[in-house]
N, C-alpha and C positions, 0 to 999 in steps of 0.2 A: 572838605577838609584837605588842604595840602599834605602831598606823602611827605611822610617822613624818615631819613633816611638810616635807618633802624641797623640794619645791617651792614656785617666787617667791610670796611673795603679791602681787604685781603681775601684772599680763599683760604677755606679752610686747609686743605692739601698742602700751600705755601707757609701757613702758622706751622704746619708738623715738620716742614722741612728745614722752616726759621732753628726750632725745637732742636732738632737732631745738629743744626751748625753750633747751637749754643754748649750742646751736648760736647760738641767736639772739642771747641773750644777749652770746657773746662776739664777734658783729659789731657788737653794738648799742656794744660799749665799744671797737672797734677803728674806727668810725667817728669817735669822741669822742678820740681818743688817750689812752683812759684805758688802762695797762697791767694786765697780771696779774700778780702775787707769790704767792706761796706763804711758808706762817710755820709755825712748828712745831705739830703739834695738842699734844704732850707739853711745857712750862712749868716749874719749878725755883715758878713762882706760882701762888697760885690768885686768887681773886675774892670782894673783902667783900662783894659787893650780897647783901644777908639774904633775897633771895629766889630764889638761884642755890643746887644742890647740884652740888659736883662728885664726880667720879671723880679718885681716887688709886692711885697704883703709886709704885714705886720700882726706880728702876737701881741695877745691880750689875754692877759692869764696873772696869778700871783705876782707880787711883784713888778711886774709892766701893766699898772692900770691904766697908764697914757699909752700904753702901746710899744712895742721893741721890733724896726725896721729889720725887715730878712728879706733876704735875695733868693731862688732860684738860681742854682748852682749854673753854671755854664760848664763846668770840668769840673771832677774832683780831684783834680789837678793838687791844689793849694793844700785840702783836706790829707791827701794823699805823702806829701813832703811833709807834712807835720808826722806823722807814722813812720816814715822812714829817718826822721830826725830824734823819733822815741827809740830806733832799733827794731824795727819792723822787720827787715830783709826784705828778699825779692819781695814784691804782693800786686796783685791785679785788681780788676774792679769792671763790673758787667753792671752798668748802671744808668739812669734817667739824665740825659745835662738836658736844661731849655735856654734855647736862644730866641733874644724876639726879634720882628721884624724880618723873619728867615721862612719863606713859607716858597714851596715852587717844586719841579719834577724832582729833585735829587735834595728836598730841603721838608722838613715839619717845624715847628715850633718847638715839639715832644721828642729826641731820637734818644737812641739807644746808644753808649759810646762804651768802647771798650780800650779802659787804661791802664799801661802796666809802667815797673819800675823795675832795674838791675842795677842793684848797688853791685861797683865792678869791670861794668861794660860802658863803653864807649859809645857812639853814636854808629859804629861800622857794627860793633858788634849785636849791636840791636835791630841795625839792619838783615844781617844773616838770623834773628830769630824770628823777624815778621815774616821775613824770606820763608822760610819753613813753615812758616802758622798758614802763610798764603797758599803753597804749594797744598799742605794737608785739607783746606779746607774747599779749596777749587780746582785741583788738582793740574794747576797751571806750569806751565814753564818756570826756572829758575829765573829772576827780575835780572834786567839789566839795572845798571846806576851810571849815572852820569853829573858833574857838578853842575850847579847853577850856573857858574861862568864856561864854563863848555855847551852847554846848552845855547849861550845865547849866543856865541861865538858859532856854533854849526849850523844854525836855524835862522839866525838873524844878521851874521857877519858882523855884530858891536862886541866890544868888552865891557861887562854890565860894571866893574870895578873899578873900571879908570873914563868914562866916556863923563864928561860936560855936559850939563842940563841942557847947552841951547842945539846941543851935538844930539842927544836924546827927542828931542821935541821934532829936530827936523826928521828923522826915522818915524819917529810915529806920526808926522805927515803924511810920511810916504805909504802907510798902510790905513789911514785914511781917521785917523785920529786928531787930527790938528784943533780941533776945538776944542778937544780936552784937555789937548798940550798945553795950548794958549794957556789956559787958567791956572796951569801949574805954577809952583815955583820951588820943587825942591824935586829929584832925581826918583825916588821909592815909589810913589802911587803910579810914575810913568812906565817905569819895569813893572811891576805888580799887572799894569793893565799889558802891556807888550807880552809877558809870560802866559798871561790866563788865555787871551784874544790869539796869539799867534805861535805859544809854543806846545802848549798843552794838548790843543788838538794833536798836534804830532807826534807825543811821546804815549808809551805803552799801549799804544793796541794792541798790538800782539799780545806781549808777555808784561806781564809788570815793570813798571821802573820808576826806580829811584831818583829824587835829586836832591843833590847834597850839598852843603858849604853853603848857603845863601847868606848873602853880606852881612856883614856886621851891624847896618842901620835896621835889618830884621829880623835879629836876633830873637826877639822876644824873650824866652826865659832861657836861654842856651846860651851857655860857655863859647868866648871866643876864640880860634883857632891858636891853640899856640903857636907854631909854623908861620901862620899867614893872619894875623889881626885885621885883615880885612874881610875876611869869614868868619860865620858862627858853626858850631856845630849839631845846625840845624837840616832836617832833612822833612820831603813830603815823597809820598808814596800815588804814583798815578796806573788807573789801570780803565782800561775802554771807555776814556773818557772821564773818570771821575776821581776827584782826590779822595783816596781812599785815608790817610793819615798823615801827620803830624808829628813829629817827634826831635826831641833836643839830648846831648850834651849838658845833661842840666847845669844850669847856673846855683852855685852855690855860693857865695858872697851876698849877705844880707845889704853890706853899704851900695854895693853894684846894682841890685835886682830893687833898694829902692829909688835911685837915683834914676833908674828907669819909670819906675812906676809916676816919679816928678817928669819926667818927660812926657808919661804919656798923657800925662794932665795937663800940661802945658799946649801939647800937640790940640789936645779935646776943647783947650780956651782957645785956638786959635778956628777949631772949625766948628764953632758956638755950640759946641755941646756940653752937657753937666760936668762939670769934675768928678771924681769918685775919689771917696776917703781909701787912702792904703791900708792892705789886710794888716792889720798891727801883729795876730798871732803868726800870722804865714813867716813873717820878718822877724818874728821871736824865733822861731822854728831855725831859722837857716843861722841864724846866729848864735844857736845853740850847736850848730853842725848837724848839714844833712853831707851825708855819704855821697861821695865823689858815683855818681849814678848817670844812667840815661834812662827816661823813660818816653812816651808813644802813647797819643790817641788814636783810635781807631776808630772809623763810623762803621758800628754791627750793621746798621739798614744799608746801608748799600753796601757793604763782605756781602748779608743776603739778598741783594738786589740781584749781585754778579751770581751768587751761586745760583738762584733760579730763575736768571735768564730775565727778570723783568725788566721794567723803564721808568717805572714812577715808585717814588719810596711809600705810596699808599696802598700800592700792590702788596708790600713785603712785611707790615704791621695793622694791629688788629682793627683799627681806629683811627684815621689821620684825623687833622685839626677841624675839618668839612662837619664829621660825624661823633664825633671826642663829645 
């Protein structure tokens, strides 16, 4: 009989330590009045962003005897703006997203994300609150930040805002990219891979850090700069190695955030993937007014990877996808 592999691949010792960060966690936002919600993991939506795979099922129950198509959530992201557009206030959310296709040292299928919302605050101001969540929960350095276009300017000697695709292609020759270049033919996937491949490793070892402003073509759900329209007011969070989060400026304009979502469908016909139908509610929601707000993803499994020291996110939950 082949073994089978029965038991956690986490240790027991690291579930109680996961416990007590989780613990902290929800003092850290009971001192702040921020509350907790709960949103469906199962959606009637999925999610256009071309670089999101979901999980599909469908119900069968009253009423759908042919069956009614539901997604696994990726974020309760959309769930979340609907709440804050009812007059929810601040509220967070310690909850399950699945992405497919995502499986590796610092990836499951299954992770644990933690999202908040501050009707209020700004993208800076949100930054000095993970700033604090960080410090309390790994008792780190205060985070440097630094913009996307400074980053790329000190690291790589380009300006990521004004540089010509065939000016882009020939740099990432020079680090040894040119076959991926060749195939491009628009500016975004070539910074995206120049930032991951050659900047990333460089930032936050030490101490946390931020980057912020990332262009306007990658906005995704974030407000554009007023000041500078060529930035969004989007930021990511890097720390020994890994992006720890994600966080926008939220975009509030329901004609805006769908004329994205036809974009990203258009983007997904040209790189022969499915189209996905637009959240009709999410877009009822913003056009009912959602509150001038910034909210942040956070991945819980690796906050607890760093807080105890480990390397693989199957170390730091109770069951990865191997043994699920």
């Amino acid at each position: 009989m082949n073994e089978v592999k029965w038991a956690p691949s986490a240790q027991i010792e690291t579930l109680k330590q996961r416990a007590a960060v989780l613990a902290s966690i929800r003092s850290f936002f009971a001192e702040r009045d921020v509350y907790e919600v709960e949103t469906p993991s199962l959606s009637q939506a999925s999610v256009t962003d071309v670089h999101l795979a979901t999980f599909s099922t469908q119900f069968v129950g009253p009423s759908y005897a042919q069956g009614l198509p539901l997604y696994l959530q990726t974020s309760p992201e959309f769930a979340m703006k609907r709440l804050l557009a009812a007059g929810s206030g601040a509220i967070y959310q310690i909850s399950k997203a699945f992405r497919n296709e995502e499986s590796g040292r610092h990836h499951n299928p299954e992770f644990t994300m933690l999202e908040w919302y501050r009707p209020g605050f700004d993208e800076h101001l949100l930054m000095d609150e993970i700033d604090a969540l960080m410090q309390c929960i790994l008792s780190c350095d205060k985070a440097q930040r630094i913009s996307y276009q400074a980053a790329f300017q000190q690291y790589l000697s380009i300006d990521p805002l004004t540089i010509e695709l065939e000016s882009l292609k020939a740099v990432c020759a020079e680090y040894g990219y040119k076959d991926i270049a060749d195939e491009e033919t628009t500016i975004d996937p070539l910074l995206q891979l120049l930032f991951c491949m050659e900047i990333e490793p460089q930032i936050g070892q030490d101490i946390p850090c931020f980057v912020y402003h990332f262009p306007a073509s990658q906005a995704a759900l974030a407000k554009l700069n007023e000041q500078d329209k060529r930035v969004a007011g989007r930021f990511e969070l890097y720390y020994k190695g890994m992006e720890l989060a994600n966080g926008f400026n939220e975009l509030t304009d329901a004609e805006e955030q769908s004329k994205r979502f036809d974009e990203d469908n258009l983007q997904r016909q040209q790189m022969n993937l499915p189209t996905v139908d637009k959240d009709m509610r999410f877009l009822a929601a913003l056009d009912q007014g959602l509150p001038n707000c910034a909210g942040v993803a956070l991945g819980i499994d690796r906050l607890v990877m760093l807080a105890t020291d480990k390397r693989e996110i199957k170390e730091v939950i109770a069951f990865d996808i191997e043994r699920a």
